[in-house]
Backbone as CSV, one residue per row, in Angstrom:
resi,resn,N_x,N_y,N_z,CA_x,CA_y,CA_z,C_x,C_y,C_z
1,UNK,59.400,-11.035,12.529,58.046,-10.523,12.316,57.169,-11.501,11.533
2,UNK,57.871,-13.111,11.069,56.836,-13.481,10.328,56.626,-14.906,10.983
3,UNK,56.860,-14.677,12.273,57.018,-16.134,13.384,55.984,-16.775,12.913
4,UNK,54.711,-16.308,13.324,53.290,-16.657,13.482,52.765,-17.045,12.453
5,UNK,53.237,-16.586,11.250,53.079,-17.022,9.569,53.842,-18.617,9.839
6,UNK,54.753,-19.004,9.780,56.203,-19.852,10.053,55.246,-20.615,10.842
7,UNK,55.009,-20.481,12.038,54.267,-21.388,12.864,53.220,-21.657,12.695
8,UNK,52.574,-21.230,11.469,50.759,-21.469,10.949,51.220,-23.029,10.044
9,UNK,52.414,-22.179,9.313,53.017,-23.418,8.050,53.507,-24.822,8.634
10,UNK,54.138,-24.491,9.565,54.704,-25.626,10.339,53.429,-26.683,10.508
11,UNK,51.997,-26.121,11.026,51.450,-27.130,11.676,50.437,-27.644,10.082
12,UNK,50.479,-26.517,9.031,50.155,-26.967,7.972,50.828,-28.253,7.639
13,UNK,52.135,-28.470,7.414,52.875,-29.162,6.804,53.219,-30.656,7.779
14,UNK,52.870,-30.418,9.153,52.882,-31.570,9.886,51.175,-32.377,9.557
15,UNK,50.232,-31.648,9.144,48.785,-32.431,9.229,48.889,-33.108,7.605
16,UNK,49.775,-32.152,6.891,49.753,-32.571,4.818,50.917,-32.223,4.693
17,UNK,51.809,-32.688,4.392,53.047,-32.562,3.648,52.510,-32.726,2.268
18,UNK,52.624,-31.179,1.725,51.945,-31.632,-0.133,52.705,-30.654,-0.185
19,UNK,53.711,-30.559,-0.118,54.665,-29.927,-1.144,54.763,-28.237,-1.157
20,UNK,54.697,-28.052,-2.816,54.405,-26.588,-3.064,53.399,-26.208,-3.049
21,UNK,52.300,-27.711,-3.490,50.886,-27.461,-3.013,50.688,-26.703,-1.566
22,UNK,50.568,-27.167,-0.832,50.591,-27.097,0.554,51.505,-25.453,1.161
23,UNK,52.412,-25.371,0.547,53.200,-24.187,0.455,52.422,-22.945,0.005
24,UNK,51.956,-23.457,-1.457,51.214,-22.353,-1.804,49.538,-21.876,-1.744
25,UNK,48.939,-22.872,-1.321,47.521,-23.278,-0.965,46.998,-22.213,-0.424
26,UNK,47.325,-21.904,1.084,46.897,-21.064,1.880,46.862,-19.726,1.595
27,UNK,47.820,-18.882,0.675,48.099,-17.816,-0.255,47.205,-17.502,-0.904
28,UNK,46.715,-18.833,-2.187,45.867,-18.513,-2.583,44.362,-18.313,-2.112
29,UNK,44.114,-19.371,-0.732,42.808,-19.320,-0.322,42.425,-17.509,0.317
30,UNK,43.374,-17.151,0.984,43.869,-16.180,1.455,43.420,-14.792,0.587
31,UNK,43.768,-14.697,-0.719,43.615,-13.579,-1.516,42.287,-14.464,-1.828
32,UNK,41.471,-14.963,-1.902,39.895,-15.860,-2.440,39.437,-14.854,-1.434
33,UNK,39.654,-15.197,0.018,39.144,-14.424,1.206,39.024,-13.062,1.215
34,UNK,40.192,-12.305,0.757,40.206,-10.743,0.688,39.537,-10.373,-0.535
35,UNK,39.439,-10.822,-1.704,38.931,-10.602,-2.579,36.960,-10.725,-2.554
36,UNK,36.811,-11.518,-2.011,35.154,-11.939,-1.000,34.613,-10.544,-0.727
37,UNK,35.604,-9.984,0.285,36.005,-9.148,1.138,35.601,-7.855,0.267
38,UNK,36.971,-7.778,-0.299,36.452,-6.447,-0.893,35.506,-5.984,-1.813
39,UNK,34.623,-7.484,-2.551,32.909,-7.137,-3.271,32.220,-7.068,-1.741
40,UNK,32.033,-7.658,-0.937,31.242,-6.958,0.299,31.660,-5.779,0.737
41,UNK,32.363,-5.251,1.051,32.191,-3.567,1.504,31.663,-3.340,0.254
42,UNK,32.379,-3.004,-0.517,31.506,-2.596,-2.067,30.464,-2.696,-2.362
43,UNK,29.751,-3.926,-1.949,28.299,-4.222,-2.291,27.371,-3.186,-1.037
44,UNK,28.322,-3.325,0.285,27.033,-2.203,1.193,26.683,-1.438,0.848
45,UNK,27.738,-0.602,-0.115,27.689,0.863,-0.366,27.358,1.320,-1.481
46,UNK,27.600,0.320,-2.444,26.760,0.817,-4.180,25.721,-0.981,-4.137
47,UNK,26.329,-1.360,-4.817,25.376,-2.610,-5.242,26.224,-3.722,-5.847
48,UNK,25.122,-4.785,-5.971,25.799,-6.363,-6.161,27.097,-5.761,-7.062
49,UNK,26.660,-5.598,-8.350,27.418,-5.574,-9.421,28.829,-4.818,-9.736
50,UNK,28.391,-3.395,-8.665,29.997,-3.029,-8.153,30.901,-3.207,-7.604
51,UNK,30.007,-4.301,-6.525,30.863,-5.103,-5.630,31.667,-6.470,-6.182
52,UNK,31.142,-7.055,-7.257,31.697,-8.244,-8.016,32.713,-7.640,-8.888
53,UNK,32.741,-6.149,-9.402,33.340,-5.792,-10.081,34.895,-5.251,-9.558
54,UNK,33.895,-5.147,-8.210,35.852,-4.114,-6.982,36.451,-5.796,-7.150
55,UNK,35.812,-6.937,-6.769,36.801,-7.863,-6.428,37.584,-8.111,-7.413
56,UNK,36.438,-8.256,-8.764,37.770,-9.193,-10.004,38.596,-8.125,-9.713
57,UNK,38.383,-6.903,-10.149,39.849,-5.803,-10.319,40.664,-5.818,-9.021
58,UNK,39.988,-6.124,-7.759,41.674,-6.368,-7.002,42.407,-7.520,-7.644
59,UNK,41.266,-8.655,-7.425,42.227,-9.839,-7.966,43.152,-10.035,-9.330
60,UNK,42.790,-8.798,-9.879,43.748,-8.857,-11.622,44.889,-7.843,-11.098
61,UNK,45.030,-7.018,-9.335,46.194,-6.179,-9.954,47.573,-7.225,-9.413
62,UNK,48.563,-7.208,-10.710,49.943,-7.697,-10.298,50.544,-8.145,-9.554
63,UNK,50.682,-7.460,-8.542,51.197,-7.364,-7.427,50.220,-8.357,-5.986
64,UNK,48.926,-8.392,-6.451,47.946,-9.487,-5.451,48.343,-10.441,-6.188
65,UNK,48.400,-10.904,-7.840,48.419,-12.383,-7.960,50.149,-12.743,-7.836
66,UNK,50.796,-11.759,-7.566,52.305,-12.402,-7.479,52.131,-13.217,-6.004
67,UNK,51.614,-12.366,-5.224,51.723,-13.053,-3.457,50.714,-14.236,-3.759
68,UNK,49.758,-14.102,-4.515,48.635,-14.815,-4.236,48.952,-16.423,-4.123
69,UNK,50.458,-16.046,-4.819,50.739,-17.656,-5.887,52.432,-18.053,-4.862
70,UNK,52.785,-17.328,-3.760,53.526,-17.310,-3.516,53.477,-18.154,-1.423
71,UNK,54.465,-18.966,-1.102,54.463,-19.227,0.352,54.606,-18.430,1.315
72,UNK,54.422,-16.852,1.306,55.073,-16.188,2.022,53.468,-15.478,2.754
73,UNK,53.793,-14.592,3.687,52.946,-13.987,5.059,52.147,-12.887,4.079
74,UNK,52.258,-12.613,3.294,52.086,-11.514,2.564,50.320,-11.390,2.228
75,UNK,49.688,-12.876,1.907,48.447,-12.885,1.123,47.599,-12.958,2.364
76,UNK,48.323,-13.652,3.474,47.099,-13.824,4.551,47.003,-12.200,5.379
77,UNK,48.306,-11.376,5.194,48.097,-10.326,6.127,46.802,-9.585,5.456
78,UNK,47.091,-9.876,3.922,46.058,-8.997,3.246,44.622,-9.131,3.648
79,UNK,44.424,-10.502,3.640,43.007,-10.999,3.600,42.956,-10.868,5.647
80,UNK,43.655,-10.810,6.486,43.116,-10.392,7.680,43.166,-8.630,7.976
81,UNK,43.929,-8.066,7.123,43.425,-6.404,6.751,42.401,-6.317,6.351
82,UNK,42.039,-7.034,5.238,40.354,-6.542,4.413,39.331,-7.494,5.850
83,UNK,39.556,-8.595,6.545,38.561,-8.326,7.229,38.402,-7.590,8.403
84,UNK,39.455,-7.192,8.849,39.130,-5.705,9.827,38.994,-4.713,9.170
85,UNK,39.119,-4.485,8.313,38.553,-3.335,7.474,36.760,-3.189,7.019
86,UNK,36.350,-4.745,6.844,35.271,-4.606,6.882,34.513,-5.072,8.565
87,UNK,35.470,-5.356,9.124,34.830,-5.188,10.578,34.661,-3.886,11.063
88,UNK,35.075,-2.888,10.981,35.194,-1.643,10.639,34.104,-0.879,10.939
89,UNK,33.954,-1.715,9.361,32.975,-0.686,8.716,31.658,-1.086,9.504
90,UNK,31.487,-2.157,9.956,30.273,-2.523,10.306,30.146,-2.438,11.911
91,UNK,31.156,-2.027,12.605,31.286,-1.604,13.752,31.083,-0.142,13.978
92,UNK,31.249,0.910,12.919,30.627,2.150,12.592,29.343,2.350,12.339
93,UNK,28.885,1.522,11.667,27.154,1.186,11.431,26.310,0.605,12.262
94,UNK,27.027,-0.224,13.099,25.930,-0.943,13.901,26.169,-0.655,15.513
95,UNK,27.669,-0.016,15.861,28.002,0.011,17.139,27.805,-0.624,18.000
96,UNK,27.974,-2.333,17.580,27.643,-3.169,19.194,29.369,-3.311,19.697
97,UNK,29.520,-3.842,20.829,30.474,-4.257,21.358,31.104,-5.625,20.734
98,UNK,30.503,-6.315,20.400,30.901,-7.496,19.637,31.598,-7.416,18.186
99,UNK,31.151,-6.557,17.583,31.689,-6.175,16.304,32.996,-5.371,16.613
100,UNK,33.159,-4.309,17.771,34.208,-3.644,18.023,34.912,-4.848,18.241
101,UNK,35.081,-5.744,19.324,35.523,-6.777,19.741,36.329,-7.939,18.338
102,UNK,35.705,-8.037,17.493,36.197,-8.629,16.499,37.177,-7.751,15.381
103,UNK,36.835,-6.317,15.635,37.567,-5.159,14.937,38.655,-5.684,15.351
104,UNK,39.096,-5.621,16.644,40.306,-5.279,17.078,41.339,-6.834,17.445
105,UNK,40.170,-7.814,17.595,41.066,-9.218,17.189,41.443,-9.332,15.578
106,UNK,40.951,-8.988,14.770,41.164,-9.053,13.110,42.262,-8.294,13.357
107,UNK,42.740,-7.036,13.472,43.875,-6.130,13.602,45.073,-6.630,14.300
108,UNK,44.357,-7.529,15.216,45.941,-7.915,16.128,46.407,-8.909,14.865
109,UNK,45.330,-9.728,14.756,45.660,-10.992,13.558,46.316,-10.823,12.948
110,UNK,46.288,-9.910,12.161,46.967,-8.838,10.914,48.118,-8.524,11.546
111,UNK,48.339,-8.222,12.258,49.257,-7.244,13.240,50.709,-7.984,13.638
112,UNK,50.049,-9.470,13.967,51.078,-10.533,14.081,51.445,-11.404,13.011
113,UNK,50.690,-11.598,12.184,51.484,-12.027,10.781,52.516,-10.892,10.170
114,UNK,52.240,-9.593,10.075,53.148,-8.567,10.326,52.717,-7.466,10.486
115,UNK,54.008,-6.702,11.598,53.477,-6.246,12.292,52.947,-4.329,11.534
116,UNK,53.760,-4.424,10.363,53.703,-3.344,9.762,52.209,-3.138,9.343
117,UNK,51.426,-3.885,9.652,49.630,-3.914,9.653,49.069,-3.110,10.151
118,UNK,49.544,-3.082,11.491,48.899,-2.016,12.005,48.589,-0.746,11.590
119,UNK,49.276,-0.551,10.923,49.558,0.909,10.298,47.901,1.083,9.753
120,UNK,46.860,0.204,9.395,45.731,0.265,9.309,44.778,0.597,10.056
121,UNK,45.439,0.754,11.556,44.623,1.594,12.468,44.957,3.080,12.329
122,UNK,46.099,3.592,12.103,46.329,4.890,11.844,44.944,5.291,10.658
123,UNK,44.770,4.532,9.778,44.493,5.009,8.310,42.880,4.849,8.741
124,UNK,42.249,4.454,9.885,41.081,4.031,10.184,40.797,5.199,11.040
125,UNK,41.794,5.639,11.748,41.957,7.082,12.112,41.706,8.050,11.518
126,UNK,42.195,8.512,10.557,41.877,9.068,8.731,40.424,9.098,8.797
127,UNK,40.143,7.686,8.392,38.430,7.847,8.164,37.598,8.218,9.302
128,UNK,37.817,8.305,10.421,36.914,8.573,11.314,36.918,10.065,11.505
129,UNK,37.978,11.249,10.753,38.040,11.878,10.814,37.316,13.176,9.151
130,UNK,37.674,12.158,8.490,36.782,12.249,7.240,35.598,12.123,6.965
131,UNK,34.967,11.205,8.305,33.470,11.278,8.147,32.369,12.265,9.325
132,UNK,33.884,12.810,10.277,33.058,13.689,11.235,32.853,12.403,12.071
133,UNK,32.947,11.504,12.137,32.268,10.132,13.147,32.112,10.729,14.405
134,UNK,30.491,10.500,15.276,30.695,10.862,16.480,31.383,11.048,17.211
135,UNK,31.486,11.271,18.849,32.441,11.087,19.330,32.459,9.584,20.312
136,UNK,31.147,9.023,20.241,30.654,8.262,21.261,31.350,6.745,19.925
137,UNK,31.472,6.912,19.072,32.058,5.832,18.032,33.774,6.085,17.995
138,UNK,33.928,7.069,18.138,35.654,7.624,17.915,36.327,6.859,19.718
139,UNK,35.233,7.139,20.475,35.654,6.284,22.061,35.717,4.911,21.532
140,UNK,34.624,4.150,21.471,35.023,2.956,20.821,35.920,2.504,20.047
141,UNK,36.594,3.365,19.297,37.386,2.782,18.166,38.689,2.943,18.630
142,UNK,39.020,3.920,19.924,39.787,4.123,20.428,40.058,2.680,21.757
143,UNK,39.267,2.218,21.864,38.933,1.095,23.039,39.780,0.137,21.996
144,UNK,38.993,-0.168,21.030,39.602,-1.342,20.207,40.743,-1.357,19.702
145,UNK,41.209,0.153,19.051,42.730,-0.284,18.435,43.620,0.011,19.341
146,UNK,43.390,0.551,20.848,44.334,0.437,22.046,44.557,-0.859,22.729
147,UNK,43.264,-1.817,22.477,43.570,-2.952,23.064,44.599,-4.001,22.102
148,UNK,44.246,-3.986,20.959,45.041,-4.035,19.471,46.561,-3.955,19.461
149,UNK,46.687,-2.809,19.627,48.051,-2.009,19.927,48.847,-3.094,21.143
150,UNK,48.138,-2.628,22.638,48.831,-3.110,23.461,48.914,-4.777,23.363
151,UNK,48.087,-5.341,22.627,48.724,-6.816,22.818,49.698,-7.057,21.730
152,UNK,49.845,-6.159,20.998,50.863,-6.598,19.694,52.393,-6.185,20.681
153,UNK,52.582,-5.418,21.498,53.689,-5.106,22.128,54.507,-5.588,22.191
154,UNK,54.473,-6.796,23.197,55.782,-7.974,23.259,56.023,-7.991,22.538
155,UNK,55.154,-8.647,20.818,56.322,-8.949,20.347,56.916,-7.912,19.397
156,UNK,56.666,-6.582,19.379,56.814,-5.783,18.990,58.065,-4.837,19.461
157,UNK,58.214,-5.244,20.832,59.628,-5.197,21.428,60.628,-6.399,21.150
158,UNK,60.362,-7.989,20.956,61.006,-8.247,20.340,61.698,-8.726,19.192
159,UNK,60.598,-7.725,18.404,61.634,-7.650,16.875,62.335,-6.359,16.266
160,UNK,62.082,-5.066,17.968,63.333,-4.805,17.390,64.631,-4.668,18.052
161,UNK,64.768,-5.714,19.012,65.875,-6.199,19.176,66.515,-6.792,18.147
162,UNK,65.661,-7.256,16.936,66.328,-8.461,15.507,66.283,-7.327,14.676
163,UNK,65.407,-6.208,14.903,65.646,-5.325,13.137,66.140,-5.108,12.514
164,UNK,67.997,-5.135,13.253,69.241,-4.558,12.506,69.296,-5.973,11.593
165,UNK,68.887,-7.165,11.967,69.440,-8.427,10.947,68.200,-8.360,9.847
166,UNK,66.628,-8.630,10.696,66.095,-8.607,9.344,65.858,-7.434,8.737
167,UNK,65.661,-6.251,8.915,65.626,-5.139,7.905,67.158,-4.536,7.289
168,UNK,67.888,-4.848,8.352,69.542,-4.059,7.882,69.561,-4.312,6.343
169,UNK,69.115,-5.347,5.813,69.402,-5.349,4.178,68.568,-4.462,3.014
170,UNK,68.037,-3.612,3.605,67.160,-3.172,3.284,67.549,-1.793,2.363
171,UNK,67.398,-0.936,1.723,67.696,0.569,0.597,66.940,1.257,0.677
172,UNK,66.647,2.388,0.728,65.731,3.554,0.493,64.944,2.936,-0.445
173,UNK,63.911,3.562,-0.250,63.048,3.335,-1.247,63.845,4.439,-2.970
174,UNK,63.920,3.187,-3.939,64.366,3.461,-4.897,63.882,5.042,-5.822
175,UNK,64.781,5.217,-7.367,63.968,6.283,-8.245,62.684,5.907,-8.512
176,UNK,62.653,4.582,-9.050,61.230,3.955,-9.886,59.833,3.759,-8.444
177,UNK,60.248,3.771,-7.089,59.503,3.969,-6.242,58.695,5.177,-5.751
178,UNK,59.240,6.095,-5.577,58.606,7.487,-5.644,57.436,7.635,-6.740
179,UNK,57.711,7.259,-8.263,56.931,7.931,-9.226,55.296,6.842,-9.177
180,UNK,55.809,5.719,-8.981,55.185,4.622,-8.503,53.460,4.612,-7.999
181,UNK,54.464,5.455,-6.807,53.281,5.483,-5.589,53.201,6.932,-5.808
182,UNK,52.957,7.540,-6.432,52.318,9.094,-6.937,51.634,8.594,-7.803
183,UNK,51.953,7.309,-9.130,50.823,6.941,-9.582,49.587,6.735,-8.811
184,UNK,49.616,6.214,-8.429,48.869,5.057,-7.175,47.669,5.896,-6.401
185,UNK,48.554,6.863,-5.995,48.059,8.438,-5.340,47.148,8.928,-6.308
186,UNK,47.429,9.298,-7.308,46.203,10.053,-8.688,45.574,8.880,-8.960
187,UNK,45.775,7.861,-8.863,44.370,7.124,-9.149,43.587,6.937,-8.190
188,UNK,44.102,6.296,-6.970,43.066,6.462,-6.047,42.223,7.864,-5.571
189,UNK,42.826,9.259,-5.823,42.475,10.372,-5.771,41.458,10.534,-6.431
190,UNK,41.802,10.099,-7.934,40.449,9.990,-9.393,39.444,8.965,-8.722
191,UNK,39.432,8.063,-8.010,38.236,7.165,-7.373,37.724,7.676,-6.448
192,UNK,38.756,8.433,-5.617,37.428,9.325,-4.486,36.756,10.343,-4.585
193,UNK,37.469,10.797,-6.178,36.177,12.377,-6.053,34.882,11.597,-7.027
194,UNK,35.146,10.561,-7.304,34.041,10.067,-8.477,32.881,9.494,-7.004
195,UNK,33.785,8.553,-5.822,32.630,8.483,-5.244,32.073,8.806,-4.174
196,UNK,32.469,10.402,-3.706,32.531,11.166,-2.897,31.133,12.043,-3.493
197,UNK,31.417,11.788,-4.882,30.120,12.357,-5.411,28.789,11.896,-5.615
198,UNK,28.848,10.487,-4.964,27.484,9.575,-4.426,26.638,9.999,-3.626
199,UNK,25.307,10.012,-3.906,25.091,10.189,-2.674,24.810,9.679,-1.267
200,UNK,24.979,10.675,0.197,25.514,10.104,1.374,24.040,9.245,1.606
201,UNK,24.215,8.519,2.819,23.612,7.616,3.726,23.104,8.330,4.603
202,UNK,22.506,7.790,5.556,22.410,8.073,6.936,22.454,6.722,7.686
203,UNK,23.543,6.397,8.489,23.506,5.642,9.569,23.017,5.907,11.259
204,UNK,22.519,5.016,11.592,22.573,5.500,13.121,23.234,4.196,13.903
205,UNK,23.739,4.929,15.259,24.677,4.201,16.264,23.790,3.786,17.192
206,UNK,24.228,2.337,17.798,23.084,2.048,18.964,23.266,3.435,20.218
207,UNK,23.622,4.585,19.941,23.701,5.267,20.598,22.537,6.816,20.365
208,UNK,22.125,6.310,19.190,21.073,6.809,18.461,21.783,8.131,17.523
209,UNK,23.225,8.381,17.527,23.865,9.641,16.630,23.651,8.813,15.621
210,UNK,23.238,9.934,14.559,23.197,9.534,13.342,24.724,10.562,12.564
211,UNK,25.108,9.863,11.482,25.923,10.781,10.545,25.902,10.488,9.141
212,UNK,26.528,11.124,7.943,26.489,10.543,6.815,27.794,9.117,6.610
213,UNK,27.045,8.234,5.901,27.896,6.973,5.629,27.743,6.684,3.911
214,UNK,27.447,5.604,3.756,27.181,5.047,2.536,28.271,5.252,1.647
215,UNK,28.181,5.961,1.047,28.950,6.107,-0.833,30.320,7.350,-0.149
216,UNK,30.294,8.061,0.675,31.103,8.748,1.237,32.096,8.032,2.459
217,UNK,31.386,7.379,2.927,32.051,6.269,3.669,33.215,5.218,2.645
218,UNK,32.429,4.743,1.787,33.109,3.810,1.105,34.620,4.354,0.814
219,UNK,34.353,6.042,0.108,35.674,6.855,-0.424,36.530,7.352,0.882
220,UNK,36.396,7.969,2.127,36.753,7.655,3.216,37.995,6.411,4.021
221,UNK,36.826,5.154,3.265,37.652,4.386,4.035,38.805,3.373,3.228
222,UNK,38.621,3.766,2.432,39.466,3.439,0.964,41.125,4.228,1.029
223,UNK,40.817,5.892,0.841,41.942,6.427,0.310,42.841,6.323,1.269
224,UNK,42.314,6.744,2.683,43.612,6.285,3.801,44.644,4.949,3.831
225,UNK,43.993,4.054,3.635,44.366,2.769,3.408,45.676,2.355,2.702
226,UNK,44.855,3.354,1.070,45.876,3.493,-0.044,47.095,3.846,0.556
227,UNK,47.004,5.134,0.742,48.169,5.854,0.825,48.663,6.114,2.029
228,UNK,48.423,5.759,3.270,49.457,6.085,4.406,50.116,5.083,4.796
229,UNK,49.987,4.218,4.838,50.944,2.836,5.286,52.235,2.789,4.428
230,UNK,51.939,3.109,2.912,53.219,3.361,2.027,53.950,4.219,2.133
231,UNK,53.112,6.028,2.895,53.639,6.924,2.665,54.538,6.860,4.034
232,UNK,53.966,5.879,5.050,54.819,6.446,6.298,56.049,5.095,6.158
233,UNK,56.205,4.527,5.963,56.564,3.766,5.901,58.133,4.157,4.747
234,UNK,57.315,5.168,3.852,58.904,5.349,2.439,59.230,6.488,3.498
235,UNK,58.407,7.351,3.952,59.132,8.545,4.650,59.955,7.936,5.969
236,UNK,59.699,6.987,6.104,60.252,6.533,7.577,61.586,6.257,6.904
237,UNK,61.742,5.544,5.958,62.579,4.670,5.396,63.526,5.784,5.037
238,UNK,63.371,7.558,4.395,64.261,8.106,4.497,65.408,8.082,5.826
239,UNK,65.208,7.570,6.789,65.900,7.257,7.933,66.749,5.992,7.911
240,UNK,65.967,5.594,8.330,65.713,3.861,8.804,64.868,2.797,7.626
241,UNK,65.745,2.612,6.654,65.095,1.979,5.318,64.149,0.498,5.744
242,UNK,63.205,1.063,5.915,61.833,0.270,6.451,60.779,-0.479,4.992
243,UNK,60.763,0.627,4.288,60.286,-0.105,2.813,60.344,-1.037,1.798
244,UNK,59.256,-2.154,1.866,59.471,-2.492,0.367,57.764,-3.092,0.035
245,UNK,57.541,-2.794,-1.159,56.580,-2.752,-1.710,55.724,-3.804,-0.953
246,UNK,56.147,-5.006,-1.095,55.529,-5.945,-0.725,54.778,-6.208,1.011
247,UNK,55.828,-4.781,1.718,55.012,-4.812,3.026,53.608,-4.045,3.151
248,UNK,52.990,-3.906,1.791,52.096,-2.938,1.701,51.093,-3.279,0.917
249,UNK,51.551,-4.798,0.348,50.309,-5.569,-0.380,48.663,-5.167,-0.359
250,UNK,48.437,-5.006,1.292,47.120,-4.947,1.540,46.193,-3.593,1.576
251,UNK,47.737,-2.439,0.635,47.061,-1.031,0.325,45.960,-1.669,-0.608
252,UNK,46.386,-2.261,-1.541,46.130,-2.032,-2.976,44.474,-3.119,-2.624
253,UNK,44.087,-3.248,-1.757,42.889,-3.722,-1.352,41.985,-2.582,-1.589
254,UNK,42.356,-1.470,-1.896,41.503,-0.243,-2.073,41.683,0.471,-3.356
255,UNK,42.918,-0.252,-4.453,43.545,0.897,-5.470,42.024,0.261,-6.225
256,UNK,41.131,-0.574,-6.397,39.937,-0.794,-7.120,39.236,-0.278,-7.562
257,UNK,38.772,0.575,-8.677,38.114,1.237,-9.524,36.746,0.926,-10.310
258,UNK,35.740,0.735,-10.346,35.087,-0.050,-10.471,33.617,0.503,-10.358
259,UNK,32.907,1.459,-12.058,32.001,1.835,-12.175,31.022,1.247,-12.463
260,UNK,29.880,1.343,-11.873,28.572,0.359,-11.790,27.787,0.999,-13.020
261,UNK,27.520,0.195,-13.648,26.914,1.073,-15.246,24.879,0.832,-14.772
262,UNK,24.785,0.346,-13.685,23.255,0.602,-13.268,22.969,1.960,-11.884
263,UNK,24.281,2.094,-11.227,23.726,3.440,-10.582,24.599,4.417,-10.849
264,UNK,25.701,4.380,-11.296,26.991,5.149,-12.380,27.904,5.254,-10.463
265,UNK,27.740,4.391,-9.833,28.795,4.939,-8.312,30.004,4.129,-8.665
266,UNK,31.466,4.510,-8.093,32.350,3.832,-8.008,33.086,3.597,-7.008
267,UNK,33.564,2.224,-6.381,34.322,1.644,-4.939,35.642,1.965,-5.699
């Protein structure tokens, strides 16, 4: 599942052989990118200053600067999650075909560095259902993460012909894991009723439906994020031990808290 990572590095290391530099470079540019990322959604929906404020606080939590600093698939899946996430968002707002179109190449992107990414179309599912989204936008979004889906397939059939080698080493998700991600859960919970209590938008679709967006959108497209990729993923793992923290890096693109002391909203 991390071929395409492996084969990004390879052609890294044939143009610069620099070492750990070079090893760790792209990681960091990577979380620079998602972090960009997540003050722009933030900034659509409250303002500059909340949006500068969501990024430092992703970039200070733990767990982003461990990958950030690290050679592994982990920082770029993040930073190609946060930009289909904000392709997203702006494919809900503006409804052209081109923006859907880039939705759903960002997702495969994501999808093939690993494939446990996807799980961000489920959670995009979530929000479209949280915001009432038309139905003439819910077709579209259905166009894009089916086309998404079906090209991730192949290789999605063949890794799990390999799953028993690379996941077989794998444990339930531990005691200290459960309480963890129930933290995780009440905080992001405490961020969506704070900005659920913003007030809404009105967007319209080149289809001319209008619905509420803005500050309700933002909380929407946040909490799914948080919490279902971890949750299906530990519940899966009661089975088939599928979990570990680190395949889930690109929740915490949303655990960001971050009150604007000029309009009191929080991303």
């Amino acid at each position: 599942m991390h071929g395409v990572y492996y084969f990004f590095m390879h052609a890294v290391f044939d143009l610069w052989d620099g070492g750990l530099l070079a090893l760790r470079l792209p990681s960091v540019l990577a979380i620079a990118r998602a972090t960009w990322l997540v003050g722009t959604v933030a900034t659509r929906h409250a303002d500059a200053l909340t949006g500068l404020l969501a990024g430092l606080t992703f970039a200070l939590v733990p767990i982003v600067q461990q990958y950030a600093q690290e050679g592994r698939s982990y920082a770029p899946v993040t930073a190609a999650v946060a930009g289909t996430l904000l392709a997203f968002d702006l494919a809900l707002t503006r409804d052209r075909a081109r923006d859907w179109l880039i939705y759903s190449a960002l997702a495969l992107l994501a999808s093939l560095l690993h494939e446990f990414a996807l799980l961000v179309l489920l959670s995009n599912a979530v929000t479209l259902r949280l915001t009432r989204t038309p139905r003439t936008l819910v077709r579209h979004w259905v166009i894009a993460a089916s086309a998404a889906t079906i090209a991730l397939l192949p290789l999605a059939v063949l890794s799990l012909e390999q799953s028993g080698e690379q996941l077989g080493r794998l444990n339930r998700p531990g005691a200290g894991d459960w309480p963890l991600f129930v933290g995780v859960l009440a905080l992001g919970a405490a961020c969506t009723r704070f900005a659920f209590g913003g007030a809404p938008k009105d967007y319209a679709s080149s289809a001319g439906q209008r619905f509420e967006h803005g500050q309700h959108m933002l909380a929407a497209l946040a909490f799914p994020v948080l919490v279902l990729p971890s949750l299906l993923l530990m519940a899966a793992s009661l089975i088939h031990p599928w979990y570990v923290d680190r395949y889930c890096v690109y929740s915490y693109l949303r655990v960001e808290c971050v009150v604007s002391p000029h309009v009191g909203q929080v991303s």
